[in-house]
N, C-alpha and C positions, 0 to 999 in steps of 0.2 A: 503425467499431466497432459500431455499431446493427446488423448481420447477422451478429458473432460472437456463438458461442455460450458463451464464457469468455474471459479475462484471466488473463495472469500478468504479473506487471509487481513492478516496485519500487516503495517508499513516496516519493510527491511529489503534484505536481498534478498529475499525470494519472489520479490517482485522483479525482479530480472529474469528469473527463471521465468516468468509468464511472460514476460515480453520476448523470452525467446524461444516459449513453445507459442506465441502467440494466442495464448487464450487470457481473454477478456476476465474481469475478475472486480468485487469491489472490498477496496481497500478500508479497514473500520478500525480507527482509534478510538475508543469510547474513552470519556475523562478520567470513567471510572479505574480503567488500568492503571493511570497516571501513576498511583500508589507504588506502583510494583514495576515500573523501570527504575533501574539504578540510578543514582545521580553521584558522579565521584567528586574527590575531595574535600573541602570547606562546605561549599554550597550542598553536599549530599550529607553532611552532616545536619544541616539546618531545613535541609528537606525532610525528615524523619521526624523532628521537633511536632509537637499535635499544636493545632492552631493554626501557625503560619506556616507550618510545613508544606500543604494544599496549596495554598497561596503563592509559593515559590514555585512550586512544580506546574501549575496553569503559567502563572508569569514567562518561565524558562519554554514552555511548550508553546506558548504563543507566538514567543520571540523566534523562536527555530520556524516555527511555521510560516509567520510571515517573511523572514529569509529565504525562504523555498520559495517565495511570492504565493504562499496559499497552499501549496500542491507538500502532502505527505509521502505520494507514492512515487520510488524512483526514478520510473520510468517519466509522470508528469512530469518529477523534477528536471530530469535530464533535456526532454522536448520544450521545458516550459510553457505548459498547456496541458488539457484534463485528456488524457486517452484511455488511462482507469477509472473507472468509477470510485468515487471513495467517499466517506465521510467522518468526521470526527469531531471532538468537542459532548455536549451533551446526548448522546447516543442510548438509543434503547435497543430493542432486538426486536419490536416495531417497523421501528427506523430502517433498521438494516434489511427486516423482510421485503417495505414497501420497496427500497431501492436495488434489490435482485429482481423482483417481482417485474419493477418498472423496465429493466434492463432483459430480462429473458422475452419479455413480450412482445418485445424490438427486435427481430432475425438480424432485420438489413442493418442497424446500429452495431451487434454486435460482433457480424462478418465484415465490417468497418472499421472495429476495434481490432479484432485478428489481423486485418491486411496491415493496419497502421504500427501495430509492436510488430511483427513480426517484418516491417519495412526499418522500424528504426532497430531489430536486430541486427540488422545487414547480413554480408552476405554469409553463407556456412563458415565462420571460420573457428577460431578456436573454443568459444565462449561456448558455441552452437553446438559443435561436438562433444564438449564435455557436459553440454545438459545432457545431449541424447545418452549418453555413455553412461550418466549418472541414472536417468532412467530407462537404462534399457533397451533404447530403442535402437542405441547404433553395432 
């Protein structure tokens, strides 16, 4: 990861891993996956139901999000503030093109994005080694 020059990834922990190789990346939930995250117990039964099944899974994904205050991606969640690019909700692969596009075009934004995760990685310590370790690099 430390030799790319962007990320496109889905919201999890691997966005930890960019914020601690420091590369810039934008984060895409499209609704359309909705489908295909798990929902456990009671409520992932009635998630699966056709009709309101959708309906519970925007409802539950909404609510998580605005818990987050908006922000999907870890690291925002963590700073509370956008330092990923991301987007989610009704999403195309449009969508997603124009917002790499808009973000690659920007040097100084995205060497902004690098200094800013790789600032709230702090400093080399455990987390930092075992990315490096995991890829390679240490």
């Amino acid at each position: 990861m430390r030799n790319a020059d962007y990320a496109f990834t889905q919201p999890g922990t691997n966005n930890f891993e960019l914020m601690h190789c420091g590369l810039p990346g934008l984060v895409a939930a499209p609704e359309k996956f909705l489908k295909f995250v798990p929902v456990p117990g009671l409520l992932g039964m009635l998630a699966d139901l056709p009709l309101v099944g959708m309906k519970i899974r925007r409802a539950g994904a909404m609510r998580i999000i605005n818990r987050w205050n908006g922000f999907i991606s870890l690291p925002n969640r963590t700073a509370n503030k956008k330092i990923l690019n991301e987007i989610y909700g009704d999403v195309t692969p449009e969508d997603a093109a124009e917002e790499i596009f808009k973000d690659l075009s920007n040097p100084e934004q995205l060497s902004a994005t690098r200094e800013e995760l790789l600032k709230m990685s702090g400093e080399a310590g455990a987390a930092s080694r075992l990315c490096d370790e995991v890829l390679g690099g240490g």
